[in-house]
N, CA, C and O of each residue as an XYZ file, in Angstrom:
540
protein
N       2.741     -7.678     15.555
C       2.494     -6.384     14.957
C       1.144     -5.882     15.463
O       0.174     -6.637     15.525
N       1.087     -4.407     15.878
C       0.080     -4.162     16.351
C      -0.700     -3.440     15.574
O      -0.960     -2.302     15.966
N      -1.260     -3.901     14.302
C      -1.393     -3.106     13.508
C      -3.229     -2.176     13.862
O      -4.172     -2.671     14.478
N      -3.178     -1.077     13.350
C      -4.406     -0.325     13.739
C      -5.219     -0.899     12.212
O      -4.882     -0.640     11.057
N      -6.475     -1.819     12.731
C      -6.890     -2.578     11.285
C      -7.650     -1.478     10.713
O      -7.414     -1.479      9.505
N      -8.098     -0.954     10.883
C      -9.235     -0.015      9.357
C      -7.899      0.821      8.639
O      -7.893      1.159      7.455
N      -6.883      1.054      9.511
C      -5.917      1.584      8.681
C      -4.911      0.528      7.697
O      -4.290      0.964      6.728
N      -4.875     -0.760      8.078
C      -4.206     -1.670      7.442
C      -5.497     -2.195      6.409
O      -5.014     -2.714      5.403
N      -6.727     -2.195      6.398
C      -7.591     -2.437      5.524
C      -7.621     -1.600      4.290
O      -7.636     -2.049      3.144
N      -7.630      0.024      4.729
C      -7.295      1.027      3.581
C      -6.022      0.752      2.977
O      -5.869      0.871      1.761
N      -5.014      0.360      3.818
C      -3.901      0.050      2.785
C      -4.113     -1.013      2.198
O      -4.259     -0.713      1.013
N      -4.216     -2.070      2.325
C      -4.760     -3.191      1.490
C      -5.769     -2.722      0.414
O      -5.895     -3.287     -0.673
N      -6.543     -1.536      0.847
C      -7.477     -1.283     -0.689
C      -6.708     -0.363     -1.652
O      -6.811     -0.108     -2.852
N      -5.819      0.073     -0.563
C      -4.618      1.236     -1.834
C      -3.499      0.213     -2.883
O      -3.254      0.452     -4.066
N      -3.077     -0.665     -2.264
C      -2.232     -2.223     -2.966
C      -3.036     -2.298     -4.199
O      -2.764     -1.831     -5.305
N      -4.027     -2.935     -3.837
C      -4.729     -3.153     -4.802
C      -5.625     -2.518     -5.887
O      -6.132     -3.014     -6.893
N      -5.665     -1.278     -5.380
C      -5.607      0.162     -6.732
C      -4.477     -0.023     -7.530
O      -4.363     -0.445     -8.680
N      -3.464      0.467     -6.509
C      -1.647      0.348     -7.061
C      -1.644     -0.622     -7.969
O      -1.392     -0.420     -9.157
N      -1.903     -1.660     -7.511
C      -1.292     -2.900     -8.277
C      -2.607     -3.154    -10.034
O      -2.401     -3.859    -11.022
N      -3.517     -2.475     -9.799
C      -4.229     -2.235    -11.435
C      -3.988     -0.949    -12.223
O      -4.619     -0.499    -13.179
N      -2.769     -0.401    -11.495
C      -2.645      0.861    -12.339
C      -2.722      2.436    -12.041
O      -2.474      3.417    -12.742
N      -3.264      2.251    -10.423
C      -3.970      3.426    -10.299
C      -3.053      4.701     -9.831
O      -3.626      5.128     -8.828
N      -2.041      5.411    -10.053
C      -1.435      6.184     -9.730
C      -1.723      6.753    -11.453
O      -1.920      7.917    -11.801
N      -1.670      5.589    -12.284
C      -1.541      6.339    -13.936
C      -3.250      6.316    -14.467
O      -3.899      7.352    -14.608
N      -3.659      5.288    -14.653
C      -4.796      5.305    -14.901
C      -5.932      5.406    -14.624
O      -6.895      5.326    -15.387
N      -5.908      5.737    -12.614
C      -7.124      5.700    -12.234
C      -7.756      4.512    -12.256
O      -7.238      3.598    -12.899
N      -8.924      4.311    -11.598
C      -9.689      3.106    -11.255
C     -11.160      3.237    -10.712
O     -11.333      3.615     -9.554
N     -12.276      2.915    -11.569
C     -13.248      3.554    -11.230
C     -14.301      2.548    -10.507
O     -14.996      2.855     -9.539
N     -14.286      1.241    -11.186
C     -14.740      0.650    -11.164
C     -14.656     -0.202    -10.144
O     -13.470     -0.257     -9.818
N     -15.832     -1.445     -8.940
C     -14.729     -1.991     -7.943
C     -13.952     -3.288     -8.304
O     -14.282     -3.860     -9.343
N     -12.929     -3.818     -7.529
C     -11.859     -4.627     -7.864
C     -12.730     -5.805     -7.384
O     -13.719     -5.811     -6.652
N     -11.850     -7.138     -8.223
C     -12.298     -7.877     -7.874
C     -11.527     -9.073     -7.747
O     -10.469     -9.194     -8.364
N     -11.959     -9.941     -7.018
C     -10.969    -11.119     -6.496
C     -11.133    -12.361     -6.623
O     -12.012    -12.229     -7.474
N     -11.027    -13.722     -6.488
C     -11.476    -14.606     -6.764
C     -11.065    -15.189     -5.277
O      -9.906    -14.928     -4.956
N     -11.771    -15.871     -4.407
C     -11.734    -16.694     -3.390
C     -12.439    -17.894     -3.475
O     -13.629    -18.208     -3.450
N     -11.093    -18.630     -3.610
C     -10.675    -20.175     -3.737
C     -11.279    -20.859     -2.734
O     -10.768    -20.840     -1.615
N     -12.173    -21.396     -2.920
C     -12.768    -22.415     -1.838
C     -13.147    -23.871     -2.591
O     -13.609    -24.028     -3.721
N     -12.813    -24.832     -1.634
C     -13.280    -26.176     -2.554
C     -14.074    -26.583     -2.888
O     -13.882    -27.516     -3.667
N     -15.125    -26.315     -2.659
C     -16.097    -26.436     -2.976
C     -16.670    -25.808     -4.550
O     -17.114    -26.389     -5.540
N     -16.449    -24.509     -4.274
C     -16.930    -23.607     -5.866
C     -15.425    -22.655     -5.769
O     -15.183    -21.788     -4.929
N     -14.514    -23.123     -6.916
C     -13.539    -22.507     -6.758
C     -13.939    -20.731     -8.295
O     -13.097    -20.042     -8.871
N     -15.060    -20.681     -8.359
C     -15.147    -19.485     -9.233
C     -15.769    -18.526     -8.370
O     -15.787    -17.332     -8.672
N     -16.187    -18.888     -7.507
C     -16.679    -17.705     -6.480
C     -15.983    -16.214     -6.111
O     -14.911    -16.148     -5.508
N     -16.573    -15.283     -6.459
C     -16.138    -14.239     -6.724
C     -16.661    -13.144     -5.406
O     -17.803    -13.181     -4.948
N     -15.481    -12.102     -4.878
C     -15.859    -11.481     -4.118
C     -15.222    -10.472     -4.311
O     -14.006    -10.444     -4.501
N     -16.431     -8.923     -4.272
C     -16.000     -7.768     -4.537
C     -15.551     -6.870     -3.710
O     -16.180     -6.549     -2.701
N     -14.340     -6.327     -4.063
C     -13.874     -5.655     -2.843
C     -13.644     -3.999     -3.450
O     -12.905     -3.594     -4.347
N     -14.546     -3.308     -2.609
C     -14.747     -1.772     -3.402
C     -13.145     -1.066     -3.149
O     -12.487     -1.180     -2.115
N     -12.849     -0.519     -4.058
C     -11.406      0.463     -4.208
C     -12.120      1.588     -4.941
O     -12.585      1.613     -6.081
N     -12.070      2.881     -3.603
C     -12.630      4.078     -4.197
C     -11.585      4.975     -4.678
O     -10.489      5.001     -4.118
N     -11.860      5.727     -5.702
C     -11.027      6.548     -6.293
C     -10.518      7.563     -5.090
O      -9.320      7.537     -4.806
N     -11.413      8.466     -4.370
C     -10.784      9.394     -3.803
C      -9.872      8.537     -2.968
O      -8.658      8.621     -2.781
N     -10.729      7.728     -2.536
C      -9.558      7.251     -1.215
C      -8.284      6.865     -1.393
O      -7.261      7.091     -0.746
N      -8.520      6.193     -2.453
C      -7.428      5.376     -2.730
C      -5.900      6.859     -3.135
O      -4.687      6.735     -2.966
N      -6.500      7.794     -3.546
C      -5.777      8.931     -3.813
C      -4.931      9.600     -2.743
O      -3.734      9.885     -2.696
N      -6.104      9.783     -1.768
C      -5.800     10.416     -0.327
C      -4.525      9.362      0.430
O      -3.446      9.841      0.779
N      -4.813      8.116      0.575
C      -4.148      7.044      1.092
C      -3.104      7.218      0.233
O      -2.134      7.023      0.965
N      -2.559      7.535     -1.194
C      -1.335      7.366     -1.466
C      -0.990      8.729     -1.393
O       0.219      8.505     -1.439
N      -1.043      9.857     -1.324
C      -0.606     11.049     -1.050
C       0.155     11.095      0.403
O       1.109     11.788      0.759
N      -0.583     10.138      1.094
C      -0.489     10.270      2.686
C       0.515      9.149      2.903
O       0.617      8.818      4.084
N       1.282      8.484      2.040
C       1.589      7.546      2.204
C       3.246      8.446      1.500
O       4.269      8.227      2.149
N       3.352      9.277      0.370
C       4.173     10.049      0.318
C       4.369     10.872      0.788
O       5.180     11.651      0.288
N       3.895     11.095      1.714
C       4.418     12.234      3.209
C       4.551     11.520      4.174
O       4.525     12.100      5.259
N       4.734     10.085      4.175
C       4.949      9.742      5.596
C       7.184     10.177      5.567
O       7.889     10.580      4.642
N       7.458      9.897      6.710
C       9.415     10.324      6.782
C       9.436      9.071      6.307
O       8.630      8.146      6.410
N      10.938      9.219      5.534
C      11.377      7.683      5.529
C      12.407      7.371      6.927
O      12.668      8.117      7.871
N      12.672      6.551      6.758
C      12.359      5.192      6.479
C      10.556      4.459      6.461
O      10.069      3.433      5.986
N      10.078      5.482      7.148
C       8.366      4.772      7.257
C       7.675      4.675      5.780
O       7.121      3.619      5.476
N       7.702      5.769      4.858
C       6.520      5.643      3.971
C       7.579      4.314      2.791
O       6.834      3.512      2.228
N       8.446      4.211      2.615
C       9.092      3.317      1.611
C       8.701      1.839      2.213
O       8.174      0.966      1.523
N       9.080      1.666      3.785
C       8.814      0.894      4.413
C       6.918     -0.061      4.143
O       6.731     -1.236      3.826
N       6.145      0.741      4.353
C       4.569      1.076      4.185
C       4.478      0.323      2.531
O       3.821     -0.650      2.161
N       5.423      1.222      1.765
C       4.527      0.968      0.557
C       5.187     -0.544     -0.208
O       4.697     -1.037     -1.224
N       6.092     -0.975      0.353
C       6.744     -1.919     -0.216
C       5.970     -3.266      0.610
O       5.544     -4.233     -0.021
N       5.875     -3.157      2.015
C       4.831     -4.170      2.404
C       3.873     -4.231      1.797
O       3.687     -5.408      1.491
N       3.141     -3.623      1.440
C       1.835     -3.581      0.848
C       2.028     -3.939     -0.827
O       1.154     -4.549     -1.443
N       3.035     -3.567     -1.334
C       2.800     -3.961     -2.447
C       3.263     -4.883     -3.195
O       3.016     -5.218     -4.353
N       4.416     -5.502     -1.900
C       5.239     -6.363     -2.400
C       4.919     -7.787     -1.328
O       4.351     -8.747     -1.849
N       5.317     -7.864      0.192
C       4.906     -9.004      1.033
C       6.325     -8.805      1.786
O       7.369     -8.371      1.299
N       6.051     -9.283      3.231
C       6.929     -8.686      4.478
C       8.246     -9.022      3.834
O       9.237     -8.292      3.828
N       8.083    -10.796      3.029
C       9.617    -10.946      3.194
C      10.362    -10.550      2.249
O      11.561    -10.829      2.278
N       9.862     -9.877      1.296
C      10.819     -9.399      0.131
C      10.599     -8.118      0.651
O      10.433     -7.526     -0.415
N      10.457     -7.114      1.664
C      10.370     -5.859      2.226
C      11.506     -5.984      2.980
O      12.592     -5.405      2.946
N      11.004     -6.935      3.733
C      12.763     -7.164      5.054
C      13.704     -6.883      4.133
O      14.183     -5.751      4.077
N      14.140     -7.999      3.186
C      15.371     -8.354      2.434
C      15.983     -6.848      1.587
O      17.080     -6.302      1.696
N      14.681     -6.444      0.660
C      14.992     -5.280      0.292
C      15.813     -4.176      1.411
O      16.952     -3.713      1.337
N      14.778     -3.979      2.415
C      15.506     -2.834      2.985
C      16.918     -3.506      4.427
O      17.486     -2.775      5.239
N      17.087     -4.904      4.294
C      17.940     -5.439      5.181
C      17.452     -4.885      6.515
O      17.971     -3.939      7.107
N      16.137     -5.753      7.013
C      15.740     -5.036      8.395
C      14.987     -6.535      8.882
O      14.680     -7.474      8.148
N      14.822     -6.425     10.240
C      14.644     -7.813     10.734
C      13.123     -7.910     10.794
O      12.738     -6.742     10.849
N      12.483     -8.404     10.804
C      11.051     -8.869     11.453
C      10.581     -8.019     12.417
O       9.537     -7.368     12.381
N      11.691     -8.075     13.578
C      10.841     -6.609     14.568
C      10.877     -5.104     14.176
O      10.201     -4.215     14.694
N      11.781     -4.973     13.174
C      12.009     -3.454     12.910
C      10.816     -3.309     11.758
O       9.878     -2.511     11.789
N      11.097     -4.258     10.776
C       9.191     -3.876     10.191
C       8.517     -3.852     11.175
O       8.097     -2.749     11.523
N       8.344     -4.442     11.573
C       6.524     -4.695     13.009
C       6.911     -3.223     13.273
O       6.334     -2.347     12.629
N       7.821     -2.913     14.151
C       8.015     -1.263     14.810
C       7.644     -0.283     13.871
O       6.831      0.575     14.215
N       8.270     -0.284     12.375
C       8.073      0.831     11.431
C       6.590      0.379     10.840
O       6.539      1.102      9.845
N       5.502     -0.286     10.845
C       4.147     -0.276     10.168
C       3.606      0.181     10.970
O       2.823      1.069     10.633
N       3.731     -0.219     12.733
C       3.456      0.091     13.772
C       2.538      1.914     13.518
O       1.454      2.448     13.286
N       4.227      2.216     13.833
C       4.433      3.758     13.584
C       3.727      4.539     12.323
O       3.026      5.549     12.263
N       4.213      3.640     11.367
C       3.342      4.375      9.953
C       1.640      4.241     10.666
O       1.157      5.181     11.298
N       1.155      3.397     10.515
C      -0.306      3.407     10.783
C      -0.754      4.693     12.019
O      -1.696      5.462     11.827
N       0.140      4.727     13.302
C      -0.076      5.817     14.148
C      -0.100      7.210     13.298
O      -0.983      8.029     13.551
N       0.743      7.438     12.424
C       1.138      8.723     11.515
C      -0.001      8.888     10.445
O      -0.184      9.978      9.903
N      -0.758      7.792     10.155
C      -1.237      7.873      9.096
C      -2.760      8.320      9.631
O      -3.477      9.251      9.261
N      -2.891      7.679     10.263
C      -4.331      8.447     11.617
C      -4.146      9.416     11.500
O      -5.001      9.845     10.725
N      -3.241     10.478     11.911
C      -3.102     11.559     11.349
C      -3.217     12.307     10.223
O      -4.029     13.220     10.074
N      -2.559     12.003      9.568
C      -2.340     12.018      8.438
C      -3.354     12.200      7.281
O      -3.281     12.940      6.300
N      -4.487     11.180      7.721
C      -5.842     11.435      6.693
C      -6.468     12.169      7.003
O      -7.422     12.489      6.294
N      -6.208     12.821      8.289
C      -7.121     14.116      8.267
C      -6.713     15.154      8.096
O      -7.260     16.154      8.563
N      -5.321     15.191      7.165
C      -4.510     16.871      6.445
C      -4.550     16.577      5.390
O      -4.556     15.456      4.882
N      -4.587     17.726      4.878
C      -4.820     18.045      3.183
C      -3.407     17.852      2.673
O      -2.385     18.205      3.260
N      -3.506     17.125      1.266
C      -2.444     16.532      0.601
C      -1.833     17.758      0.325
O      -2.325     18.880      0.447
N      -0.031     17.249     -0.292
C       1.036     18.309     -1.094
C       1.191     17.426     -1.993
O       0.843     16.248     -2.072
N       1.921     18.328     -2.872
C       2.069     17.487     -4.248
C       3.313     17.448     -4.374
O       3.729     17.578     -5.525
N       4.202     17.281     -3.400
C       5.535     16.925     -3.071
C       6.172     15.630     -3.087
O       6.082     15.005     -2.030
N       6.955     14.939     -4.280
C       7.169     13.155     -3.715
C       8.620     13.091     -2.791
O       9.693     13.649     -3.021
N       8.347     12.468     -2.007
C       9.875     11.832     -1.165
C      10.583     11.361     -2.313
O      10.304     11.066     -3.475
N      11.985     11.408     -1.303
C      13.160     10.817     -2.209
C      12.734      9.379     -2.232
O      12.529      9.034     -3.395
N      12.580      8.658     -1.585
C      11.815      7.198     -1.679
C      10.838      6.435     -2.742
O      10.902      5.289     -3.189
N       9.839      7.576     -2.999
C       9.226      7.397     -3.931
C       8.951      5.996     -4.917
O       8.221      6.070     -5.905
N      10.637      7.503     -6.037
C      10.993      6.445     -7.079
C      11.372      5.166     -6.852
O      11.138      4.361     -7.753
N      12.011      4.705     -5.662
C      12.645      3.641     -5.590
C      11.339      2.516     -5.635
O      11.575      1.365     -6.000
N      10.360      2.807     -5.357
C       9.344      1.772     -4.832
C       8.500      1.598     -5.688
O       7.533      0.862     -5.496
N       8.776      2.462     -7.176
C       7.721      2.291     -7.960
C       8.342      1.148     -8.826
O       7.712      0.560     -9.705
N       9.885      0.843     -8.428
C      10.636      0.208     -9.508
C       9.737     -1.317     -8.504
O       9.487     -1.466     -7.308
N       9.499     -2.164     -9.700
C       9.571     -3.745     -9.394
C      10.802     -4.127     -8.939
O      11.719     -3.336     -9.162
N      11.122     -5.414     -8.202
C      12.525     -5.809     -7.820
C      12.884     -6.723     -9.649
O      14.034     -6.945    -10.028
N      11.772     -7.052    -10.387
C      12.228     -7.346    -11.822
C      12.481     -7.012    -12.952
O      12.651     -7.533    -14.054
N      12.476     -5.261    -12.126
C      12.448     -4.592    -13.292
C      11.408     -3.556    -13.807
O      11.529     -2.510    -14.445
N      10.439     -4.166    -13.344
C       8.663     -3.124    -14.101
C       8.740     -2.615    -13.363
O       9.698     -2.639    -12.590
N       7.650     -1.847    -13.265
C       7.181     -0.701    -12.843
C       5.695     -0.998    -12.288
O       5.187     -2.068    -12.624
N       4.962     -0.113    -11.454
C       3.742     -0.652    -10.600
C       2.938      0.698    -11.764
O       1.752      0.397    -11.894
N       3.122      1.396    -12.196
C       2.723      2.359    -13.110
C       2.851      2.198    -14.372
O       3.825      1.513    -14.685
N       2.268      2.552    -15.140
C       2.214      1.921    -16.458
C       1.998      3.395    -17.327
O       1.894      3.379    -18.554
């Protein structure tokens, strides 16, 4: 996967908005993580999740076409192999479609959002157990 990293880094900081709430509740404060090392396994490392961005990155992430933006947001919020399975696609056709999303999304952050959701959307807010990533 050839992924373009400051753009796969912002998505990794949008996951992890997503995944505390932030489409409903916002998130002001930065996130934080715990990295497990053997030595001192309480060691704590902060990883900033800014509000605007994190906003811009999911706006831009509901304007990508599908198959790309469902594709995008389910890696990120879920992990490649329950993304494959979900959408029945092989290993190279993700690599090709993040590929592509990340090229689009370069773009992408530098146009002003719509407040339009894809048909995709809903599907991705559902958990595969049921919940919801929104609260």
């Amino acid at each position: 996967m050839a992924k373009i990293e400051w753009v796969h880094h912002r998505l990794e900081r949008w996951a992890l908005w997503m995944s505390r709430g932030g489409t409903h509740l916002g998130f002001k404060t930065p996130a934080t993580f715990r990295d497990y090392v053997p030595d001192d396994a309480s060691r704590e490392a902060v990883v900033p999740v800014g509000e605007e961005e994190a906003w811009a990155t999911h706006e831009a992430i509901k304007r990508l076409p599908e198959p790309l933006g469902e594709t995008v947001a389910r890696y990120y919020l879920h992990d490649s192999d329950r993304c494959r399975k979900h959408l029945a696609i092989s290993a190279s056709v993700l690599s090709q479609r993040i590929d592509q999303a990340h090229r689009q999304l370069v773009v992408m952050f530098a146009k002003p959002a719509t407040a339009e959701e894809p048909s995709w959307y809903k599907r991705v807010q559902q958990q595969p157990d049921g919940g919801s990533f929104t609260r």
